[in-house]
C-alpha positions in Angstrom: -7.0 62.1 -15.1 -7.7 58.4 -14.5 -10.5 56.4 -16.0 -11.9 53.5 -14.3 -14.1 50.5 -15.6 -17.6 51.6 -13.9 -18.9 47.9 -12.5 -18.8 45.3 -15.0 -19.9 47.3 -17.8 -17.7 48.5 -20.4 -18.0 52.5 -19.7 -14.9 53.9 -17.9 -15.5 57.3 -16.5 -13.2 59.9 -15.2 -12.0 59.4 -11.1 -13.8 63.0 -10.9 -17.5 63.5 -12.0 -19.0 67.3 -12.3 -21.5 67.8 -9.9 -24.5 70.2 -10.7 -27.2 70.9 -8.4 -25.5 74.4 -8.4 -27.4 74.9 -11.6 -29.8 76.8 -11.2 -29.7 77.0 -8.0 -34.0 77.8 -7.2 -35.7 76.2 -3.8 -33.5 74.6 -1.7 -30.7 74.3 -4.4 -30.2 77.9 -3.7 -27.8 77.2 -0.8 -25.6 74.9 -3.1 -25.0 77.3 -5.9 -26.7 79.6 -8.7 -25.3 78.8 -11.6 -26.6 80.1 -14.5 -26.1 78.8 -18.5 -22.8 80.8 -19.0 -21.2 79.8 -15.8 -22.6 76.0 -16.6 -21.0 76.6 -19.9 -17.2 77.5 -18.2 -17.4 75.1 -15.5 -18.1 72.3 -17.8 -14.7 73.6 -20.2 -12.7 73.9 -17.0 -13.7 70.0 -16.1 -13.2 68.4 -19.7 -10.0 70.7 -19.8 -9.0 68.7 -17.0 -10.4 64.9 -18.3 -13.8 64.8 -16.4 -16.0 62.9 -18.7 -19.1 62.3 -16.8 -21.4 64.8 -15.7 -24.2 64.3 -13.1 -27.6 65.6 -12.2 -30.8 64.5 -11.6 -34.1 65.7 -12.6 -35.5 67.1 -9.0 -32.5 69.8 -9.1 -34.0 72.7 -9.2 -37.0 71.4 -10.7 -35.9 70.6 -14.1 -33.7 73.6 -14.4 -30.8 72.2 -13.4 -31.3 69.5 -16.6 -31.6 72.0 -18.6 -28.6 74.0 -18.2 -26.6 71.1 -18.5 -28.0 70.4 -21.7 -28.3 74.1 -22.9 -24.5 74.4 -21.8 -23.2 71.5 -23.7 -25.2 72.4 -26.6 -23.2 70.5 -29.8 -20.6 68.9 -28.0 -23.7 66.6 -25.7 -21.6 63.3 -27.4 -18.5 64.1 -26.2 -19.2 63.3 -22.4 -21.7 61.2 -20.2 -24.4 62.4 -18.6 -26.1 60.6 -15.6 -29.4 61.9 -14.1 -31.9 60.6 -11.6 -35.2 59.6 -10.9 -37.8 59.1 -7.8 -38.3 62.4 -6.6 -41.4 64.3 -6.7 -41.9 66.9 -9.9 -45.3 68.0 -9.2 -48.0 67.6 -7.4 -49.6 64.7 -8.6 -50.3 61.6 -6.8 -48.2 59.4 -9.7 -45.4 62.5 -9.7 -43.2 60.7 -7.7 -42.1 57.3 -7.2 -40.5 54.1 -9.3 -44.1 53.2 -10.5 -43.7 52.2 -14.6 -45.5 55.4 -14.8 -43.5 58.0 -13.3 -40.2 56.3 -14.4 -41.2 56.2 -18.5 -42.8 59.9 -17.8 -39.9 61.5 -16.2 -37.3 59.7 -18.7 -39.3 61.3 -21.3 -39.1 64.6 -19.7 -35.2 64.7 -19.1 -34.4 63.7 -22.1 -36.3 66.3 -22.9 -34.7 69.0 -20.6 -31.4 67.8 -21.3 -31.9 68.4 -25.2 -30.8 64.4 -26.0 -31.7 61.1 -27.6 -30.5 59.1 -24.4 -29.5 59.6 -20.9 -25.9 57.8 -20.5 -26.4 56.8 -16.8 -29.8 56.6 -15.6 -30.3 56.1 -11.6 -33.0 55.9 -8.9 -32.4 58.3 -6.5 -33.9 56.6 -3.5 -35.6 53.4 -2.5 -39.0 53.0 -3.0 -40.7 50.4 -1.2 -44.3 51.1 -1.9 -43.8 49.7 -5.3 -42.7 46.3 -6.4 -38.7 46.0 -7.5 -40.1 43.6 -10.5 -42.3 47.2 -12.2 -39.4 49.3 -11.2 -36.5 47.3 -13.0 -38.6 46.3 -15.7 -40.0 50.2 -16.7 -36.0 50.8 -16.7 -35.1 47.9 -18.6 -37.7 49.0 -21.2 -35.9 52.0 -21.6 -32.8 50.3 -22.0 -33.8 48.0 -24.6 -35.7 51.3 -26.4 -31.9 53.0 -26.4 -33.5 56.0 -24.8 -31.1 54.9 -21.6 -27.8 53.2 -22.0 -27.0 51.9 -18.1 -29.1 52.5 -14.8 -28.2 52.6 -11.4 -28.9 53.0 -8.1 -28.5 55.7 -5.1 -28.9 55.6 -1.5 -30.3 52.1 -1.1 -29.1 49.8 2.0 -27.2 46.8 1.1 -30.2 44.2 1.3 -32.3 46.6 -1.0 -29.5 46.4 -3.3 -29.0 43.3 -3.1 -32.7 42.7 -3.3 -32.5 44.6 -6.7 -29.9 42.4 -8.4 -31.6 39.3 -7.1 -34.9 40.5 -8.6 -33.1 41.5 -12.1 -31.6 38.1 -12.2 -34.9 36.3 -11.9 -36.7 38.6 -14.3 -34.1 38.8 -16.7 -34.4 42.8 -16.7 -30.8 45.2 -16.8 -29.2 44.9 -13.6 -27.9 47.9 -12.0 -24.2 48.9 -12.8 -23.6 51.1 -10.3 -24.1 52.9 -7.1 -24.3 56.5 -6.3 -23.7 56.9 -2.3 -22.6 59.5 0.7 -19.0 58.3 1.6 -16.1 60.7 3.0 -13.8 60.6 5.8 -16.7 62.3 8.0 -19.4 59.3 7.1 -17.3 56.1 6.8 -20.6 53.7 7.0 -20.9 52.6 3.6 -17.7 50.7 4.6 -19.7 48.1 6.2 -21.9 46.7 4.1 -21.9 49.2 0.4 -18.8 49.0 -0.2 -18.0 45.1 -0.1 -21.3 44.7 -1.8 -19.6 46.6 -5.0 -16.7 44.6 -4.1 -18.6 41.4 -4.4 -21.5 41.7 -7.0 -19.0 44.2 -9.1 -21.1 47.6 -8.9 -19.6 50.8 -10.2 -19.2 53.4 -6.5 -20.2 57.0 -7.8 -19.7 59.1 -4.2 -22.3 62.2 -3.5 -21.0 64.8 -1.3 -17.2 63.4 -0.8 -16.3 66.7 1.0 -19.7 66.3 3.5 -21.1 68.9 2.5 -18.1 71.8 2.7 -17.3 69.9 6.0 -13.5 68.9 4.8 -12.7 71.9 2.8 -10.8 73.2 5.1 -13.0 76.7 6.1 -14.9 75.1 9.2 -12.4 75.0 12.5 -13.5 74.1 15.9 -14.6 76.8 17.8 -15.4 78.9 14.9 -19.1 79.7 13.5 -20.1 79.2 10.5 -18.1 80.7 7.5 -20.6 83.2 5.7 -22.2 82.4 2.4 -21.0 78.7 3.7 -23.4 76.0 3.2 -23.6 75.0 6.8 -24.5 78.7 7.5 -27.3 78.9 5.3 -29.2 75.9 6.9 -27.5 73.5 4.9 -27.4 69.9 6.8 -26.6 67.4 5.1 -25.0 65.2 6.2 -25.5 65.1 9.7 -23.1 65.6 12.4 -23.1 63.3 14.7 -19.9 63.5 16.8 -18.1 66.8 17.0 -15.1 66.8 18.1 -14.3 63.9 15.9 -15.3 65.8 13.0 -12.6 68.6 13.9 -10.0 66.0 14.5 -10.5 64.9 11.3 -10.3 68.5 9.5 -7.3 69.4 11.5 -5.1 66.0 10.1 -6.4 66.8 6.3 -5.1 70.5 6.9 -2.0 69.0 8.7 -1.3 66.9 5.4 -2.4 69.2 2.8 0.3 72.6 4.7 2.8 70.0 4.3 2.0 68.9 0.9 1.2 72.9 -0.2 -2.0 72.1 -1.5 -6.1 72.9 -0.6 -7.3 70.9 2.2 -10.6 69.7 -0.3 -7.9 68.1 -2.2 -6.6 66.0 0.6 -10.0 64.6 1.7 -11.1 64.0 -2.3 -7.7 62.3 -3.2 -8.8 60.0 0.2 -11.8 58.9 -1.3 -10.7 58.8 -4.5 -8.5 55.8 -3.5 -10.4 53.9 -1.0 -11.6 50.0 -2.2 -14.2 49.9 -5.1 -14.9 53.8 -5.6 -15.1 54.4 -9.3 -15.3 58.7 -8.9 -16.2 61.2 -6.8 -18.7 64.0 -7.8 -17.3 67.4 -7.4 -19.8 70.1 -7.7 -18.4 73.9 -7.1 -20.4 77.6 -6.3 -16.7 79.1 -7.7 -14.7 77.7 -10.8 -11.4 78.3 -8.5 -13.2 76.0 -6.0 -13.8 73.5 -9.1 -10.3 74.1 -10.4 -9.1 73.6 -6.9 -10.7 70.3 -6.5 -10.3 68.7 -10.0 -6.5 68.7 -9.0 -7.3 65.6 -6.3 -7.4 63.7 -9.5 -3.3 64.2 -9.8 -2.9 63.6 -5.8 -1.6 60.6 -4.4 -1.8 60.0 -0.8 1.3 58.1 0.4 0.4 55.1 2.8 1.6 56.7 5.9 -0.8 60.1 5.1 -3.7 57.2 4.5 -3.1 55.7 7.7 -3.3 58.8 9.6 -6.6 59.5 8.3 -7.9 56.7 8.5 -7.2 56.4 12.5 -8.7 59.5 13.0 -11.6 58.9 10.8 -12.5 55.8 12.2 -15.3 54.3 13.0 -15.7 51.2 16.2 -16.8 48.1 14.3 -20.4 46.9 15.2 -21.9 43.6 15.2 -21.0 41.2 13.7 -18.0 42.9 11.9 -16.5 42.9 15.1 -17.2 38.7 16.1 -15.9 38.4 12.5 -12.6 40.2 13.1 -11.7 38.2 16.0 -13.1 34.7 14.6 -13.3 34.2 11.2 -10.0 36.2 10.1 -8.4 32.7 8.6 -11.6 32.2 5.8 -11.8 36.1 5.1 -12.1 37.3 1.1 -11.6 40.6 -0.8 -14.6 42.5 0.0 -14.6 41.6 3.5 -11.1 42.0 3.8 -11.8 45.8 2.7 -13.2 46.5 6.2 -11.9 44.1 7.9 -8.2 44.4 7.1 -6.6 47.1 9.2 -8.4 45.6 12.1 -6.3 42.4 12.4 -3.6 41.9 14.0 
């Protein structure tokens, strides 16, 4: 296993992260997995077996539940891995039970710290943009529990580039923690945080954590054009994140992971994670699993290494046309081009 530096802080976390809103599994976590405490308990040996240090979840999983059995599951040995969770979503019906208001942030800190059966929550991320209330309360109820020591670093998730941007603009005026990281969608289905997320990490030196690297089952390797819908997958339950938006692309993409993963003997889900895994600026990749020979399967991408012509195949067949103004930038500015623009911008120049 590999460890990377996540952002300019001085925490390096494993290239693979343990995903868990399969714990639990109540509501509309149901399609993702039920996991209970036990099978918590041996998916979370089988990862540290393996070198995963860093174990995510958040606190709208299952309604708490999913907090819990982390923390139940890890029981004495909490210290010896990281734990990120989340915050923004609602958890109850209340007017003030959602949001990044002071109030909901300090509240639902309290709360999965409580869940999670811990002093302090490692990794502590918004889970989504708010822009009913002012960056300056958010960042500074976060860097109040920060300076408290009830949260070591915080981060963000599924913000567009002039949000995040906005953020670490507004924590630099203030004074308050900045944001060391990043949780996003990225896979070789959805390449769009290429254009702007992923140079901004470049640039401003934010940690990538990626959500759904497989797209949601998409690139395991079970869906095949012309086929339904394997049963029990996600996809046939109702699951659909993340959206499809062009077919037939899609299956071209499957079909040259398969392609490389027959001729390399290994699972298909390994192929598409080892991709991401070594793409500019991504720090890990969370794996969650409904099996742990799915899990054991896919903690193995950490050994993979793509060779540059496999990359390049994927890549073409993956890609994505270049919209405005990467495109004016490609054909006019390529002499006074740096590192985070080059990440795009590279394999489009001649």
């Amino acid at each position: 296993m590999e460890y990377r530096q996540l952002g300019r802080s001085g925490l390096r976390v494993s290239t693979i992260t343990l995903g868990t809103m399969g714990f639990g599994g109540d509501g509309w976590a149901s399609v993702v997995g039920r996991i209970d405490v036990e099978g918590a308990r041996r998916q979370i040996g089988i990862a540290r077996d393996a070198g995963v240090n860093l174990i995510d979840t958040a606190d709208v999983y299952s309604d708490g539940r999913s907090e819990e059995i982390v923390g139940q599951a890890l029981g004495k040995s909490r210290d010896d891995v990281l734990i990120a969770t989340k915050v923004r979503m609602p958890m109850g019906d209340g007017i003030n039970d959602t949001g990044l208001s002071r109030h909901h942030i300090i509240r639902a800190a309290e709360d999965s710290l409580r869940r999670l059966g811990t002093d302090h929550i490692d990794l502590y991320q918004v889970h989504e943009w708010d822009g009913q209330t002012p960056l300056e309360e958010t960042l500074n109820a976060l860097d109040h529990l920060v300076s408290s020591g009830k949260v070591r670093y915080i981060g963000a998730s599924n913000y567009t580039a002039w949000q995040l941007m906005k953020a670490l603009w507004v924590a630099d005026r203030t004074g308050t923690q900045h944001f060391v990281s990043q949780q996003i969608h990225y896979s070789l289905q959805a390449r769009e945080a290429e254009n702007e997320l992923v140079p901004l990490s470049l640039d401003q030196g934010l940690g990538i954590l990626v959500w759904s690297p497989l797209a949601g089952g998409l690139l395991s390797g079970k869906y095949r054009r012309g086929a339904a819908a394997p049963e029990g997958s996600r996809r046939f339950e109702g699951w659909t994140e993340p959206p499809i938006h062009d077919e037939d692309k899609l299956y071209n993409t499957i079909e040259e992971v398969v392609a490389i993963a027959d001729s390399r003997g290994v699972p298909a889900a390994r192929v598409a994670l080892a991709y991401t895994i070594s793409k500019p600026g991504v720090t890990s990749v969370i794996v969650g699993a409904r099996t742990e020979e799915q899990l054991t399967d896919n903690l193995g991408a950490a050994e993979l290494r793509l060779t540059e012509e496999e990359t390049a195949r994927l890549d073409a067949v993956s890609a994505q046309p270049l919209p405005y103004p990467y495109w004016h930038q490609a054909n006019t500015a390529s002499d006074r081009l740096g590192a985070a623009e080059l990440s795009l911008l590279a394999r489009h120049l001649g």
